[in-house]
N, C-alpha and C positions, 0 to 999 in steps of 0.2 A: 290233440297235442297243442299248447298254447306255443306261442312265437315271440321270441325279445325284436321288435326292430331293431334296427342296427343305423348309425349314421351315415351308411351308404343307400336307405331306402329299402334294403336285403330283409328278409325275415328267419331268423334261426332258429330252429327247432328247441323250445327250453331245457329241457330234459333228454341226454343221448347217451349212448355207450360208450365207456372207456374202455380201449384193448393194451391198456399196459401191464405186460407183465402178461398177458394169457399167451400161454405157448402158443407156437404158430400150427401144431399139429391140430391144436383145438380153433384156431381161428376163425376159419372160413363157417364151421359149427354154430360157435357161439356169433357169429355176425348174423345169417340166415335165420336163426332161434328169433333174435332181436327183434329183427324187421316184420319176423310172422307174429311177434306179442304187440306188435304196433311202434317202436321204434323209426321213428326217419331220419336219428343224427347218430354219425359214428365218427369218433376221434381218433383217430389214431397218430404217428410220428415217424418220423425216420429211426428214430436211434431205437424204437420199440423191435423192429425187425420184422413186422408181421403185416408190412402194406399187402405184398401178394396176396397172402390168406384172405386179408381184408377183400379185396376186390374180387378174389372166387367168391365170398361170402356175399356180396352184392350180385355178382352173377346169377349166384343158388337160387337169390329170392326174388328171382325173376321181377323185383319190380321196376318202372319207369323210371329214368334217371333221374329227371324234374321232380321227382317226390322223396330223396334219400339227400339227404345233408352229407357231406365229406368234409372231413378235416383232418388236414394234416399238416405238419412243423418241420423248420429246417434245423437243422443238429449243430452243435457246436464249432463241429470242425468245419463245417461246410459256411460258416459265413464269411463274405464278399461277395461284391457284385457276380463277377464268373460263376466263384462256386456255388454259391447260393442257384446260378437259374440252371444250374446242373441238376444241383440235386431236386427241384421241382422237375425237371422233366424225368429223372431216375425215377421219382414219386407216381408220375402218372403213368409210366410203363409198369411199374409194380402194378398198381391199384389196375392197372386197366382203360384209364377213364382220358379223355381229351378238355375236360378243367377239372381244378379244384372249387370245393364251396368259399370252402376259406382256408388260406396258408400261415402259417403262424411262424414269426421268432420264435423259436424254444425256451431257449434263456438270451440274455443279453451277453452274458461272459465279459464282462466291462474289460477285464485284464488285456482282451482283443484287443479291446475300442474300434470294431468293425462294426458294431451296431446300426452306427447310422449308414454306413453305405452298404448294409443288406437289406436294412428298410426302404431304400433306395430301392433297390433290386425288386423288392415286392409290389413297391409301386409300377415298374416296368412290365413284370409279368401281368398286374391286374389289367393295366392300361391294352394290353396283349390279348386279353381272356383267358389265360392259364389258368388264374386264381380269380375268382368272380370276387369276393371280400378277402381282405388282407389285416392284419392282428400280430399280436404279439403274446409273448406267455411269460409269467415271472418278471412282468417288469415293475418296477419301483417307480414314484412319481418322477424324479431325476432323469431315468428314462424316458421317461413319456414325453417329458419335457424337449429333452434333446431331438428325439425325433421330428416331432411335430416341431420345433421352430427351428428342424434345420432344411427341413422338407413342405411344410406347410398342411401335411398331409397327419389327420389324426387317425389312429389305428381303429377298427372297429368293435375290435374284440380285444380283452385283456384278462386270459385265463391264468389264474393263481391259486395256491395254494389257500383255503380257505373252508373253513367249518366251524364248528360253535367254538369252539379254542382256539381258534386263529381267524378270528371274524374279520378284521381286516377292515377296519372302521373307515380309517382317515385313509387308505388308498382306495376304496370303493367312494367315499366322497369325492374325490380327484376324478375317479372316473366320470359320475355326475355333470362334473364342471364338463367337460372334454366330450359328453356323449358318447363313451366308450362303454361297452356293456360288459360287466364282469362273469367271467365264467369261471366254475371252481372246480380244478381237480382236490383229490381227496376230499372230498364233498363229509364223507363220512369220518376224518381223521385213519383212516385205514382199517374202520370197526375198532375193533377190540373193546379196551377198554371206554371208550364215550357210547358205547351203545349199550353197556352195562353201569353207565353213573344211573346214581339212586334219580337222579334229577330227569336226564331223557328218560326214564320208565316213568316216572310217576307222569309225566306229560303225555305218554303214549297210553300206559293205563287209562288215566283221564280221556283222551282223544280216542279209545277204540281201536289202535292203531300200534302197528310195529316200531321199536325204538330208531329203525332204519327210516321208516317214511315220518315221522317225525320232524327227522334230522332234515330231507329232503325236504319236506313241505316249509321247515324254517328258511332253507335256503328261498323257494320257489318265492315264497309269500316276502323275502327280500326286493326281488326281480333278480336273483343271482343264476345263471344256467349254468347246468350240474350235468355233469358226467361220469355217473358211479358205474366202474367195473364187479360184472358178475360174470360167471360161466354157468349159471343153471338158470334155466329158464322159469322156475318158478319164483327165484327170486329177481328176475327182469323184469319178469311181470307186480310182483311187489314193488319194486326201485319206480316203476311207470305210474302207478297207481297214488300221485301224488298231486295230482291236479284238481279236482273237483269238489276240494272240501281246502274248509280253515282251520287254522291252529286257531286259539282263542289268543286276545292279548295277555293274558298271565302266560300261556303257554309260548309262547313266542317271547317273553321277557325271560322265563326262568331258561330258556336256552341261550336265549343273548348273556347272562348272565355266565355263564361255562365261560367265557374268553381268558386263559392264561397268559395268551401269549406266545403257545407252544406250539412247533414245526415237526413237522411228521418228515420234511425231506430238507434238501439243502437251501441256504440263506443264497438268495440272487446275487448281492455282491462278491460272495466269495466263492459263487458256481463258474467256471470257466471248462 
């Protein structure tokens, strides 16, 4: 498994499992599945509903704590100071576990404008050992901005919506500047149609390879860390199998090339 440093020193797993959206009846299943195809990072959130599972699922797979990535996010309604180191300790009674890897802002919900004093708050639990790295999800540079120069303190991780159609150019250069490592939910745009354009096949025909690792190995060969949700273990083991090989530079251009512009979920300023 390759590892993004992070500007706290921390090493994160590049590639992990998304549980959104997998019922919680299947959870603890598909968590266990993950970690036995070689998986050590799993994402999950508050608002997903499936920490418990998660953490039976980590139980299942019997392995060391020190070798499994955790993540998880604070929800909407739960940010302030208070609520927010609430809802991380509801977090870790769910999951089971006495820290987090990393804790994340969900969204920013600007309508609040509680942002900065729950980033606030996440600073407190790191300083604690709650949340060993601390981050945020869905923020805009305006965001980033506010935090760090109201706190001093820059996020380590900045997971966003992000794939060959919402490449996310000039806020992954922000990160850059800031040494913030971006990570991508919908890594894939949610399949469907991007994994059947004529452009990702003819790249993956070429490559040997499926239109899904493709799409994954474009992000990888970014430095972007991806967290594509699956329930079958055959294809976690495909999503994984994205590491030890390249895209070619024509390949890697004609998927930079897909950029629309288009959002698979909601616009961060007007998510509350």
């Amino acid at each position: 498994m390759t590892r993004l440093r992070l500007n706290d020193g921390r090493e994160i797993p590049q590639v992990g499992l998304g549980v959104f959206q997998v019922p919680s009846e299947d959870t603890a299943r598909v968590v266990s599945e993950a970690l036995a195809a070689g998986y050590r990072h799993v994402d999950t959130a508050s608002a997903y509903g499936n920490e418990r599972e998660v953490g039976q699922g980590l139980r299942d797979a019997g392995l060391p704590r020190d070798e499994v990535w955790v993540t998880t996010k604070v929800w909407n309604n739960e940010h302030g100071r208070d609520s927010t180191r609430a809802a991380c300790e509801r977090s870790l009674r769910l999951l089971g576990l006495e820290h987090l890897d990393l804790y994340l802002i969900h969204w920013p919900a600007p309508a609040q404008d509680l942002y900065v004093e729950t980033w606030e708050a996440l600073i407190e639990l790191r300083d604690e050992g709650l949340a060993r790295s601390i981050g945020v999800s869905n923020f805009h540079a305006e965001h980033l901005n506010r935090v760090i120069e109201a706190t001093g303190v820059t996020p380590a991780v900045n997971q966003i919506e992000l794939h060959p159609r919402l490449a996310q150019a000039e806020l992954r250069a922000r990160h850059a500047e800031f040494d913030i490592a971006t990570e991508a939910w919908s890594p894939l745009a949610k399949g469907g149609d991007l994994l059947d354009d004529p452009v990702v096949r003819g790249v993956a025909e070429a490559a040997g390879r499926t239109p899904a690792q493709v799409v994954l190995r474009w992000h990888v060969q970014l430095g972007n860390g991806v967290i594509p949700k699956s329930v079958r273990p055959e294809r976690m083991r495909e999503n994984l199998d994205v590491l030890d090989w390249e895209l070619s530079p024509e390949g890697m251009g004609a998927i930079e090339g897909l950029e629309r512009g288009g959002r698979t979920g909601p616009h961060p300023d007007g998510f509350d």
